[in-house]
C-alpha positions as CSV (number, residue, x, y, z in Angstrom):
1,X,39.4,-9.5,17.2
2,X,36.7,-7.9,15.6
3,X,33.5,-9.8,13.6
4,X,32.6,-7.1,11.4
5,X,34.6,-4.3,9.5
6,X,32.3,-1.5,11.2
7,X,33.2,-2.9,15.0
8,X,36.8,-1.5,16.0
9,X,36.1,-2.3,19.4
10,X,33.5,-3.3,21.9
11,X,34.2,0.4,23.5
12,X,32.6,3.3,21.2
13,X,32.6,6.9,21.8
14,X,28.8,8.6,22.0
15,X,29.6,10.5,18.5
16,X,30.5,6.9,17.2
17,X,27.1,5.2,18.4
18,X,24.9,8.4,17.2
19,X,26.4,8.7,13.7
20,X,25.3,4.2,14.1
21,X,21.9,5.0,15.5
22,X,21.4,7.4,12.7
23,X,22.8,5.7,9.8
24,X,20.9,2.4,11.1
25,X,17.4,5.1,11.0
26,X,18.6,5.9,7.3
27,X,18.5,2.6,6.0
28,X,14.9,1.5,7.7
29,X,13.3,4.4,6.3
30,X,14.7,3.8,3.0
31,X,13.8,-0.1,3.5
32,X,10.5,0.7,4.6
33,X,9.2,3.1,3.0
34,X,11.0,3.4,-0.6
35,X,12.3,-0.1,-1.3
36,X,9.0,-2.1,0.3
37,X,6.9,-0.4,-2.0
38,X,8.5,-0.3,-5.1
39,X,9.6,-4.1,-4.9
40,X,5.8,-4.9,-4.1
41,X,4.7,-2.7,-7.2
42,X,7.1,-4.7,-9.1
43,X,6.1,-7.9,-7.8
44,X,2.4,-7.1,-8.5
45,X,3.8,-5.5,-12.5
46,X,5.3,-8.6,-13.9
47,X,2.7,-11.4,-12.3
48,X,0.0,-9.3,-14.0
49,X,1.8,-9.2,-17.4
50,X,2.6,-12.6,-17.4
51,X,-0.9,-13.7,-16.5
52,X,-1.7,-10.9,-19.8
53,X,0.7,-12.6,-21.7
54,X,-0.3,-15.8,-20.7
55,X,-3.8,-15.3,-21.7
56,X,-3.0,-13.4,-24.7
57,X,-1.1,-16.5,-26.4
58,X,-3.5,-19.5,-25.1
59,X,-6.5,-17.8,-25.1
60,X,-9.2,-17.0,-21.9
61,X,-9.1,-19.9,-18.8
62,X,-11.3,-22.2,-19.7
63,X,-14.6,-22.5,-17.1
């Protein structure tokens, strides 16, 4: 009884494991090198305007 909807069977043919291989490939460059560094540039966006916005309605930090 298979885990996982992708594993039919513990037995694959090479086409099978090459087509995995080079999905799995796919998604880490996507993951690594699109979605890391647009999520970090979004990250780094909204804690800068809410630090702006912050400061803009209560005024400078006080120091």
């Amino acid at each position: 009884m298979a885990l996982w909807g992708h594993m039919k069977n513990s037995i694959e043919a090479p086409e099978s494991a090459n087509t995995e291989k080079k999905r799995e490939l796919t998604v880490f460059i996507f993951l690594a090198v699109i979605l890391a560094p647009v999520l970090s540039v979004v990250i780094v966006g909204v804690y800068g305007l809410s630090v702006w916005l912050l400061q803009h309605f209560t005024g400078p930090p006080a120091g």
